[in-house]
C-alpha positions as CSV (number, residue, x, y, z in Angstrom):
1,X,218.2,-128.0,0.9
2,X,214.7,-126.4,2.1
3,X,214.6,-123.4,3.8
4,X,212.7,-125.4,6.5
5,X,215.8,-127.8,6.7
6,X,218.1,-124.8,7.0
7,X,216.3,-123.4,9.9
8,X,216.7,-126.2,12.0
9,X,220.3,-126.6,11.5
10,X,220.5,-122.3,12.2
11,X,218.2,-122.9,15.8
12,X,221.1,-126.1,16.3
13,X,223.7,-123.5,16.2
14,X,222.4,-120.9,17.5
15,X,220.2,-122.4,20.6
16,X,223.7,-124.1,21.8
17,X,225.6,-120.7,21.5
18,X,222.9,-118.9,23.9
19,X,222.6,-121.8,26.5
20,X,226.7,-122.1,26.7
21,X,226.7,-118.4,27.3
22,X,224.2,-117.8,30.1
23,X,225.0,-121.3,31.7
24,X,229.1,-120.3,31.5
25,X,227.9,-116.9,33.0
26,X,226.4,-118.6,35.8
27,X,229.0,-121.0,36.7
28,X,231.8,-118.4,36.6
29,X,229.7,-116.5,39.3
30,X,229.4,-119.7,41.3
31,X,233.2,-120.3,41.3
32,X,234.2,-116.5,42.1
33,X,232.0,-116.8,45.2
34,X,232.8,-121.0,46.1
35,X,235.0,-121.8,44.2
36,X,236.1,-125.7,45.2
37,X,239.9,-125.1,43.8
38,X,240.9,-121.7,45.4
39,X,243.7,-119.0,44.5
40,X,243.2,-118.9,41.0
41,X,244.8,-115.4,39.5
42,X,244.6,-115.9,35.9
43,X,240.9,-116.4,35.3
44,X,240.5,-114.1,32.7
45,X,243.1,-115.3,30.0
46,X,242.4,-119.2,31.0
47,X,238.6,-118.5,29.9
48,X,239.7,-116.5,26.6
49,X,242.1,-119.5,25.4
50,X,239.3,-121.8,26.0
51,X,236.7,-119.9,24.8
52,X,239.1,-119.0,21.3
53,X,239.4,-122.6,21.1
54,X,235.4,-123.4,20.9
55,X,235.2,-120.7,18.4
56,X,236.7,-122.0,15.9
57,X,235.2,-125.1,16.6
58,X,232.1,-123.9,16.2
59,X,232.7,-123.4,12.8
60,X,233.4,-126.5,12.6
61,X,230.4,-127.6,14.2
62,X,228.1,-125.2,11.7
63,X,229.7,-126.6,8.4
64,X,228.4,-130.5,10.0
65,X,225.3,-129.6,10.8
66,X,224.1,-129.6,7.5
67,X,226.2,-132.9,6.8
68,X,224.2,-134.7,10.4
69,X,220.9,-133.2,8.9
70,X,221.3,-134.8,5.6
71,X,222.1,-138.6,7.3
72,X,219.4,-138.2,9.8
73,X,216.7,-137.3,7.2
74,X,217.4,-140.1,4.7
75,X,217.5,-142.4,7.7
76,X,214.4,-141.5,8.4
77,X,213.1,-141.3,4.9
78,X,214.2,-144.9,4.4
79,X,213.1,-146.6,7.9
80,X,217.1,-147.0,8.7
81,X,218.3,-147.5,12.2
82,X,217.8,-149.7,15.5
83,X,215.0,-147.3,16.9
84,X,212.5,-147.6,13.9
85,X,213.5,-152.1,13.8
86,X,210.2,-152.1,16.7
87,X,207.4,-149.9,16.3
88,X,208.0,-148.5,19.9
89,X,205.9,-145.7,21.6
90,X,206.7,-142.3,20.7
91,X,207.6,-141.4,24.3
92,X,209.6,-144.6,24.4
93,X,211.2,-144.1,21.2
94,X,212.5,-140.9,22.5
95,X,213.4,-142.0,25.8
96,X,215.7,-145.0,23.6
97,X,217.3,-142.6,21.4
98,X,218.2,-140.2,24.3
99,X,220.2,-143.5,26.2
100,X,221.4,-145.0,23.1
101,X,223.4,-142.0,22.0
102,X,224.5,-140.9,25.4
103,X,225.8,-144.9,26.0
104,X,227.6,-143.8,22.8
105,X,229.7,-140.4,24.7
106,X,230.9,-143.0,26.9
107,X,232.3,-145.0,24.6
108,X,233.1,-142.5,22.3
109,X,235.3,-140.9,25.3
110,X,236.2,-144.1,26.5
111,X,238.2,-144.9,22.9
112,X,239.4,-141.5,22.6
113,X,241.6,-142.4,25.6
114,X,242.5,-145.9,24.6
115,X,243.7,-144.7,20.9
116,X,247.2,-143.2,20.5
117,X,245.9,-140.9,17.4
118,X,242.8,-139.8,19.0
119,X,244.6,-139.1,22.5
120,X,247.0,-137.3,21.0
121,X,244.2,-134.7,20.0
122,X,242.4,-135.3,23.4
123,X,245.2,-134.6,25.4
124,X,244.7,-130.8,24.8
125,X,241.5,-131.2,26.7
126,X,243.3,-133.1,29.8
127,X,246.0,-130.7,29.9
128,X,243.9,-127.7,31.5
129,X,245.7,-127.6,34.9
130,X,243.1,-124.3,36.0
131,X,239.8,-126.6,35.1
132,X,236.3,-124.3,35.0
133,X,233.3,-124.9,33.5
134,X,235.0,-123.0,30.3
135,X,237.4,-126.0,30.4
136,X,233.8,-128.0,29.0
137,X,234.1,-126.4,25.4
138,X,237.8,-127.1,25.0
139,X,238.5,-129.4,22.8
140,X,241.4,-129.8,20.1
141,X,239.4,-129.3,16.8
142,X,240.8,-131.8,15.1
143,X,239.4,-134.1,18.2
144,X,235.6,-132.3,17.1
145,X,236.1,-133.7,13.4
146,X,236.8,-136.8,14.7
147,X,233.7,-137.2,16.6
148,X,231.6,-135.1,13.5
149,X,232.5,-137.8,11.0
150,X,232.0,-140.8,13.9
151,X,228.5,-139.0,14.2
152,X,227.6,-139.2,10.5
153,X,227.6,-142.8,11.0
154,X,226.5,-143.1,14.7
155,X,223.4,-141.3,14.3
156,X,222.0,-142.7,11.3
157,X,222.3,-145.9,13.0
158,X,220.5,-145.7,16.2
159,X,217.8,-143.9,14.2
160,X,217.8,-140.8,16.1
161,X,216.4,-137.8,14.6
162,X,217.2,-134.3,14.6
163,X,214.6,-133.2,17.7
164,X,216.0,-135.8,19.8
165,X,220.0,-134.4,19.3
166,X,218.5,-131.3,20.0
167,X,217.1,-132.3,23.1
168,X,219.9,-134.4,24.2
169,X,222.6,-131.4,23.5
170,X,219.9,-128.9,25.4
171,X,220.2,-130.9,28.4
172,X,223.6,-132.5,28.2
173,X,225.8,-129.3,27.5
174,X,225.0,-127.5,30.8
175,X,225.5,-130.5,32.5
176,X,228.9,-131.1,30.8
177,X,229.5,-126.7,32.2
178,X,228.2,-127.9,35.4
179,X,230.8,-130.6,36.1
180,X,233.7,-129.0,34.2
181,X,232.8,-126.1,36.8
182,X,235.6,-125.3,39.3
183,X,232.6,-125.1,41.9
184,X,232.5,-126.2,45.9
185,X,229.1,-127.9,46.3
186,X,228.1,-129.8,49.5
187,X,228.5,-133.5,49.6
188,X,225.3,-134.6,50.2
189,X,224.5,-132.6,47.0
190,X,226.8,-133.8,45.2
191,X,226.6,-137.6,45.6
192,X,222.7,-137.7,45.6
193,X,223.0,-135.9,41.9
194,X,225.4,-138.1,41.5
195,X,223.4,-140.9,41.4
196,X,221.5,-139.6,38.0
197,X,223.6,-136.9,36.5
198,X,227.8,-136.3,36.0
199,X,228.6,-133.9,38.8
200,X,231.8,-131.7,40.3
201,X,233.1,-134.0,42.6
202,X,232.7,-136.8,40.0
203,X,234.4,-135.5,36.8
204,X,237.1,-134.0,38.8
205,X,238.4,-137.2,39.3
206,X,238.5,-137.4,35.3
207,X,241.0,-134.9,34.9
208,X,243.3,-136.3,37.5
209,X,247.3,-136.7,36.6
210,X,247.3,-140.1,37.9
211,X,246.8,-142.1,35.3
212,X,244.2,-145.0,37.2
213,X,242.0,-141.8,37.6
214,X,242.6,-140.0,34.6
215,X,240.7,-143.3,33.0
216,X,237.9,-143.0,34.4
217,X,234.2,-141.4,35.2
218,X,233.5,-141.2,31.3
219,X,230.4,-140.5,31.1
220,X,229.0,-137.2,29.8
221,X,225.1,-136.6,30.8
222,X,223.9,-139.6,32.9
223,X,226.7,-141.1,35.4
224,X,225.1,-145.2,35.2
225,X,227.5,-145.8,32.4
226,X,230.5,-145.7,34.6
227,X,228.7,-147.9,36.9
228,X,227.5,-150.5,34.7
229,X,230.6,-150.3,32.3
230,X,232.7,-150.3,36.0
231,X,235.0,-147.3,35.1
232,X,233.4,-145.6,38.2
233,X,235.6,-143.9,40.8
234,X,235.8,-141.1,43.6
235,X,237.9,-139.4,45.6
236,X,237.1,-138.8,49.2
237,X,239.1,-135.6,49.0
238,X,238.9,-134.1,45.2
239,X,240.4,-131.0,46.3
240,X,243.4,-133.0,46.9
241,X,243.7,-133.9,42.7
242,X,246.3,-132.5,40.7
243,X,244.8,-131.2,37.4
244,X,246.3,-131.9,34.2
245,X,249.1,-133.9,32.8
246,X,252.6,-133.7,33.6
247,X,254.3,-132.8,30.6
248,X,252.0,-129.6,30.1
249,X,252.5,-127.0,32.7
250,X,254.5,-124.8,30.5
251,X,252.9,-121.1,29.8
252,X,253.4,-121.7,26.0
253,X,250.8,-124.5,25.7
254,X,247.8,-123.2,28.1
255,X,247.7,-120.3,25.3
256,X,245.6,-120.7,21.6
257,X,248.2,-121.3,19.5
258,X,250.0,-123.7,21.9
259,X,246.7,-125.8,22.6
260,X,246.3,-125.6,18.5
261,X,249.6,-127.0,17.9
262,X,250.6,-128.9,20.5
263,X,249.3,-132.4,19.3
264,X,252.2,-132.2,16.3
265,X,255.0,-131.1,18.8
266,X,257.6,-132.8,20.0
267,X,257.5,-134.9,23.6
268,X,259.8,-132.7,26.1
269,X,263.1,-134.5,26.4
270,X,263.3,-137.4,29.0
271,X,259.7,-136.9,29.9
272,X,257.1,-140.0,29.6
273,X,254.0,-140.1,27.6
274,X,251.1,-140.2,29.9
275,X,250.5,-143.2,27.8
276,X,253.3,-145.2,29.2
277,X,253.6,-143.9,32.9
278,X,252.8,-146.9,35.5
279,X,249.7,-147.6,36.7
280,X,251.1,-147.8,40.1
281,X,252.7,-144.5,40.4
282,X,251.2,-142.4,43.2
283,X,249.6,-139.0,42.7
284,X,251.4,-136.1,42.9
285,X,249.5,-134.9,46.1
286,X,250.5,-137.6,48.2
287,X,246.6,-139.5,48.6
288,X,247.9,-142.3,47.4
289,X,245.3,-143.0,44.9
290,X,242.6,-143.5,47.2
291,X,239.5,-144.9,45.6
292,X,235.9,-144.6,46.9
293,X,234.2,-147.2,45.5
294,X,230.7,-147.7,44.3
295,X,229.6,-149.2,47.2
296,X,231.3,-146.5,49.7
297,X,229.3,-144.4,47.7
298,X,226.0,-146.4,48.2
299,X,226.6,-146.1,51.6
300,X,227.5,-142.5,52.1
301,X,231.5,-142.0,51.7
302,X,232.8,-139.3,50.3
303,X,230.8,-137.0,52.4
């Protein structure tokens, strides 16, 4: 591979590692001073599981990047994928590749919660009863493979190049921080950003325990895929949500090794899947499930 080649994948690696670390500095200011979940005690050892977990995966992540550099070149060597079908504008082409791929977190997301196997892996994400924005780099690393080898295919594809994932991950991952973040924002804020961009009040919902609200809001950068896809949903209360999944809340699984290994253990006795529990069972907090809908939104709600 040519030195030139190599570089890029180092500045990939390296440009994510220093934007995660000042944006996660940030954010964990912003929720000691407003936090929008309060009384949390164990800060310090919730961010240090996490943060063990995105290590390794971005080890992970450093041994693909030269795999996603390789399909992305001869893509582009060979005129392969949708983007280079129509000899769009530069600008335009760009603009394309930017919605194609992020169309493709959805789904990606979206399928990760409809497929026993992958669940199983996603779960570990889910399970984070303490949510911050350090709760936005866990992920199970078999659950990062997965989504590595869907990219090798994904990519190639659309016809994006390697400037346009930068760009996308440059502006995507402190947005995915940013909603993760266990931050109190005003309303107002929060559903005019809303309206472009994944926010607080928004994902929130995401990580519910009820199940109805748990699948839902999957969108990653931009929030119209929700709304178009009609997977949107709000609560008019989020502080009201109980985080994480039911069968979780044991000490042994919010640590590394527990996270690591808890896809491959055994369900606790006589408690359901989160797979199978009923759509109509209310949420733990008494709201009832109350949804906001799109249109509530439209016209203020939520506020």
């Amino acid at each position: 591979m040519e030195e030139t080649q190599q570089g890029i994948v180092t500045s990939l690696q390296q440009g994510r590692l220093v934007v995660a670390a000042l944006v996660l500095a940030a954010l964990w200011t912003a929720e000691s001073v407003a936090p929008m979940f309060a009384g949390r005690h164990r800060r310090m050892s919730h961010i240090a599981s996490n943060l063990g977990l995105a290590a390794i995966n971005t080890v992970v992540a450093a041994a693909f990047a030269f795999a996603i550099l390789g399909v992305t070149e001869w893509a582009r060597a060979n005129g392969f994928g949708a983007l280079r079908l129509t000899p769009l504008p530069a600008w335009l082409q760009w603009i394309a590749a930017i919605l194609l791929f992020d169309c493709w977190q959805y789904w990606w997301h979206r399928i990760n919660h409809r497929v026993p196997l992958l669940w199983r892996f996603h779960s570990v994400h889910h399970a984070d009863a303490e949510m911050d924005a350090s709760s936005g780099v866990r992920f199970h690393t078999v659950e990062m493979i997965f989504s590595f080898l869907a990219r090798l295919a994904v990519l190639p594809l659309i016809g994006m190049t390697i400037p346009q994932l930068l760009v996308y991950e440059a502006v995507s991952l402190p947005i995915i921080l940013f909603h993760h973040g266990n931050v109190r924002i005003p309303a107002r804020l929060d559903r005019s950003l809303r309206w472009l961009i994944v926010t607080p009040w928004m994902h929130v919902v995401h990580h519910s325990r009820w199940k109805p609200e748990t699948d839902s809001n999957y969108s990653s950068l931009l929030s119209v895929w929700d709304r178009i896809f009609g997977s949107f949903r709000l609560r008019a209360n989020p502080q009201e949500i109980s985080l994480g999944l039911d069968d979780w809340d044991a000490r042994d699984w919010r640590r590394l090794p527990g996270m690591l290994f808890a896809p491959i253990r055994s369900r606790t006795p006589g408690a359901p899947s989160r797979r199978e529990t009923d759509n109509k069972r209310e949420p733990l907090n008494g709201e009832r499930g109350k949804r906001v809908s799109e249109q509530t939104d439209r016209d203020g709600g939520a506020s």
